[in-house]
C-alpha positions in Angstrom: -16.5 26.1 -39.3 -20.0 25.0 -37.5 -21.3 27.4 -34.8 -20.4 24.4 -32.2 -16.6 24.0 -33.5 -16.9 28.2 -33.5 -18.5 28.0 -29.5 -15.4 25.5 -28.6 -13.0 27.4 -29.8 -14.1 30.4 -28.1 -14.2 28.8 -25.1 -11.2 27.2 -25.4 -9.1 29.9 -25.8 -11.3 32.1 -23.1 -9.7 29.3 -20.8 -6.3 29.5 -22.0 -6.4 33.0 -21.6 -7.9 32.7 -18.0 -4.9 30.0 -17.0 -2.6 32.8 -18.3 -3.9 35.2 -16.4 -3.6 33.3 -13.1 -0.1 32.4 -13.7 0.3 36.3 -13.9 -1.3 36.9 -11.1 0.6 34.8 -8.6 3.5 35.7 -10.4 4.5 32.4 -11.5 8.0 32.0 -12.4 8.9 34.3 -9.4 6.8 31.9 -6.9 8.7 28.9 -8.5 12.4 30.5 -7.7 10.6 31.3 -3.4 9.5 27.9 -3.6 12.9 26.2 -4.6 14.5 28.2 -1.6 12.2 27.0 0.9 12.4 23.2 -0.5 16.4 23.6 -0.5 16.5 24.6 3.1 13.9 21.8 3.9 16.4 19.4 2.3 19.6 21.2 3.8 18.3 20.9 7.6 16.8 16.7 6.3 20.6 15.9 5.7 19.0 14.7 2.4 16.7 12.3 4.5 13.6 13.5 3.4 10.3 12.1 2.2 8.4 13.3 -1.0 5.3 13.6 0.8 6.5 16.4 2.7 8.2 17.9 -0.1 5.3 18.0 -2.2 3.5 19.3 0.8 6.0 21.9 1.2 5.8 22.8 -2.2 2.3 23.0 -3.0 1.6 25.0 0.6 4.7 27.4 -0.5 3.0 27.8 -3.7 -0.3 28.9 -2.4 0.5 31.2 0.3 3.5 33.1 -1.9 0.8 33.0 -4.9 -1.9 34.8 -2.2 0.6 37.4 -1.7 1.5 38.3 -5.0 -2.7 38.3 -5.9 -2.9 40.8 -3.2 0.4 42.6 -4.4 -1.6 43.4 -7.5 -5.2 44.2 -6.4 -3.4 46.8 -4.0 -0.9 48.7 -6.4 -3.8 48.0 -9.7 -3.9 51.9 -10.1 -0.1 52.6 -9.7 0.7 49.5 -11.7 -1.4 50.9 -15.0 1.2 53.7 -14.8 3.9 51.4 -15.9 4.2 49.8 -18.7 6.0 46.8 -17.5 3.1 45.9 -15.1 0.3 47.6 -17.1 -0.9 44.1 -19.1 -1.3 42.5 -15.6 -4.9 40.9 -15.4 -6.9 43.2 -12.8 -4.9 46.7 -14.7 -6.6 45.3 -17.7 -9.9 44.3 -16.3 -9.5 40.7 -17.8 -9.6 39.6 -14.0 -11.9 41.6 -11.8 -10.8 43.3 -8.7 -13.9 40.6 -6.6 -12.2 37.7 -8.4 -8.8 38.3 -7.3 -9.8 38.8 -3.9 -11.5 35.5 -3.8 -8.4 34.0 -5.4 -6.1 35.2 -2.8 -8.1 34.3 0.0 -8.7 30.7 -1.0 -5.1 30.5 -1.5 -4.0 31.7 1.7 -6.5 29.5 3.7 -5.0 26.1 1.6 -1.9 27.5 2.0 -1.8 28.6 5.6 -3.6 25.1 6.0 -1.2 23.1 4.7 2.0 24.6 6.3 0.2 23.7 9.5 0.0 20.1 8.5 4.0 20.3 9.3 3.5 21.9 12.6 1.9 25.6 13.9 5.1 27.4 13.5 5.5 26.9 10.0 1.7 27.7 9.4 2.3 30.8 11.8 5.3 31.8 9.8 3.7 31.6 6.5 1.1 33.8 7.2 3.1 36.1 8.9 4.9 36.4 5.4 2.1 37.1 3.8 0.5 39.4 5.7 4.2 41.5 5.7 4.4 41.1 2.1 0.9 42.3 0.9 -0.3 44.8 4.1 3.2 46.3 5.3 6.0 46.3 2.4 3.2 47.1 -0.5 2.0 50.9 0.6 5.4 51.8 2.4 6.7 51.4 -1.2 5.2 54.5 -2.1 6.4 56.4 1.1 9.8 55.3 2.4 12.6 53.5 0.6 12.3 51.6 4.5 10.4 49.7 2.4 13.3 47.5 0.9 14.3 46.5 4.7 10.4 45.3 5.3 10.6 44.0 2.1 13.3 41.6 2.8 11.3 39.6 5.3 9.3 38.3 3.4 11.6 37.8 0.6 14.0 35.9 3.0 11.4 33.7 5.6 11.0 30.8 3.2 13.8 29.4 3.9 12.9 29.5 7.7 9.8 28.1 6.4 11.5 25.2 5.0 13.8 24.5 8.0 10.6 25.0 10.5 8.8 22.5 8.4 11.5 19.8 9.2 12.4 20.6 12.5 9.8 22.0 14.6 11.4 25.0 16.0 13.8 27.9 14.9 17.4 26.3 14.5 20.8 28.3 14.1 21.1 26.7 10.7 17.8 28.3 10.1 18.9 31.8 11.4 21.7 31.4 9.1 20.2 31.0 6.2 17.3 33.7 6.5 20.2 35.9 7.4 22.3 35.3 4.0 19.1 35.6 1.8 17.9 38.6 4.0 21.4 40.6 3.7 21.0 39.4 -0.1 17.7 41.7 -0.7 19.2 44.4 -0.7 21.0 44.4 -3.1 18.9 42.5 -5.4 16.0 45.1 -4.6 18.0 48.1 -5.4 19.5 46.5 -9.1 15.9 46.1 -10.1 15.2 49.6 -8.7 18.0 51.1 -10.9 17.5 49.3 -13.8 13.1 50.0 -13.4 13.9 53.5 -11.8 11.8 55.3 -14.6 8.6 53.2 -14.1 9.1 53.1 -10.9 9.4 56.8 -10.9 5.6 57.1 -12.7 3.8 54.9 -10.3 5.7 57.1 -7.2 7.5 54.3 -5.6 10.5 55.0 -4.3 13.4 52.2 -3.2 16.5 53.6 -3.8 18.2 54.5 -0.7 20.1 57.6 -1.9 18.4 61.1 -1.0 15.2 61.5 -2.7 15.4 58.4 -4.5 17.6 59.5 -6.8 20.5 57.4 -8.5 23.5 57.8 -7.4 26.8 56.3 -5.8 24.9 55.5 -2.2 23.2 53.0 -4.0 26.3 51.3 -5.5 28.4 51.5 -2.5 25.5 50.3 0.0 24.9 47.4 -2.6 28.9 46.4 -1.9 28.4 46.9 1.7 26.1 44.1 2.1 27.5 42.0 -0.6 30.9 41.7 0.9 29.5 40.7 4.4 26.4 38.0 3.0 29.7 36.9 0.9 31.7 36.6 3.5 29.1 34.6 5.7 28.3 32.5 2.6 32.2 31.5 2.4 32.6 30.9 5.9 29.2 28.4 5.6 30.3 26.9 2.0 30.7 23.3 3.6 27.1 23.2 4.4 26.6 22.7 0.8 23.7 24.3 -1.2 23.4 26.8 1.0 24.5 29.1 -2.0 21.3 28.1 -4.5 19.1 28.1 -1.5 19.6 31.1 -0.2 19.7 33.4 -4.3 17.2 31.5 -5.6 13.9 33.1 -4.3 13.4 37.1 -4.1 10.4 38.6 -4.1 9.4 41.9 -5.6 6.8 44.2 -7.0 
């Protein structure tokens, strides 16, 4: 192999890795599933009378500012993340990413994305930063200090879907309180399965979301979980004929 066939290959694969690395850091698959939910709920408030063009604007704005808040997830909780060996291949643990570089990421991000939502109207662009800044500056520390953390958490976790109602309609609608309200009850839950099942990383890195005493498994966890599964399933029955309000609202979660 020639030194030039050699120098392409390097770089080649230094790029590969580096496109890798940014789908870690925004946490791709995970921003695909917060994306879907916010599109659904565009489409569920449209009636189906929608236009690509906002869709796409929706999508790629979504994308951005839920991409931002995962970059800042990371540069935030790089030392605690280390400590687990779930998270500890992530590209600023590692040092394949610096610290400067995901910063800069993040912020460009957040000013496309934050600029794009606007396109829609100010609300929307208002309530995408406002997820943001609750997902990387408020739910990220408390996770080391309060299992409160999981309620803050849920905000976040559940405002796309008011982002994607927003986007179509200008204002906060009932159908949009609804449907933050089934994928906000649904959190809970969904946080507190992932925290059982990660409970021993978790544990190393000193976060605690569990909302038994101390963190601790046991049944307050399971029984909690029921609580709020039987009332976001009996909203979600009583709202079935709205149709698709089901993969809407369980489709995007966001977490650590």
């Amino acid at each position: 192999m020639s030194r030039n066939q050699v120098k392409s290959a390097y770089l080649w694969g230094g790029f590969g890795q580096s496109v890798t690395d940014f789908g870690v850091l925004v946490k791709f698959k995970l921003t695909l599933l917060v994306l879907f939910s916010a599109v659904m709920s565009y489409a569920i408030v449209g009636k189906g009378n929608v236009s690509w063009a906002g869709m796409i604007l929706l999508t790629m704005g979504g994308f951005f500012v839920t991409g931002a808040a995962n970059a800042l997830n990371q540069v935030l909780e790089r030392e605690y993340d280390r400590l687990m060996p779930r998270t500890a291949n992530r590209p600023v643990v590692t040092g394949r990413m610096s610290v400067s570089t995901a910063v800069l990421l993040a912020g460009l991000m957040a000013l496309l994305g934050i600029s794009l939502l606007t396109v829609f109207n100010p609300l929307t662009g208002f309530l995408g930063t406002l997820s943001l800044i609750s997902y990387a500056f408020v739910y990220t520390p408390m996770k080391r200090t309060t299992p409160l953390s999981v309620l803050v958490g849920a905000i976040p976790g559940a405002l796309p879907l008011i982002i994607g109602c927003v986007a179509y309609e200008g204002y906060i609608s009932s159908t949009a309180f609804m449907l933050f309200t089934l994928q906000f009850l649904w959190q809970f839950p969904h946080f507190w399965a992932v925290a059982w099942v990660a409970d021993d990383d978790y544990k190393k890195a000193g976060f605690y979301l569990l909302p038994s005493k101390n963190g601790e498994k046991d049944k307050t966890t399971g029984l909690l979980s029921f609580i709020f599964l039987f009332v976001d399933g009996g909203q979600c029955y009583g709202r079935v004929f709205y149709g698709g309000i089901g993969a809407a609202c369980y489709a995007g979660t966001e977490y650590a």
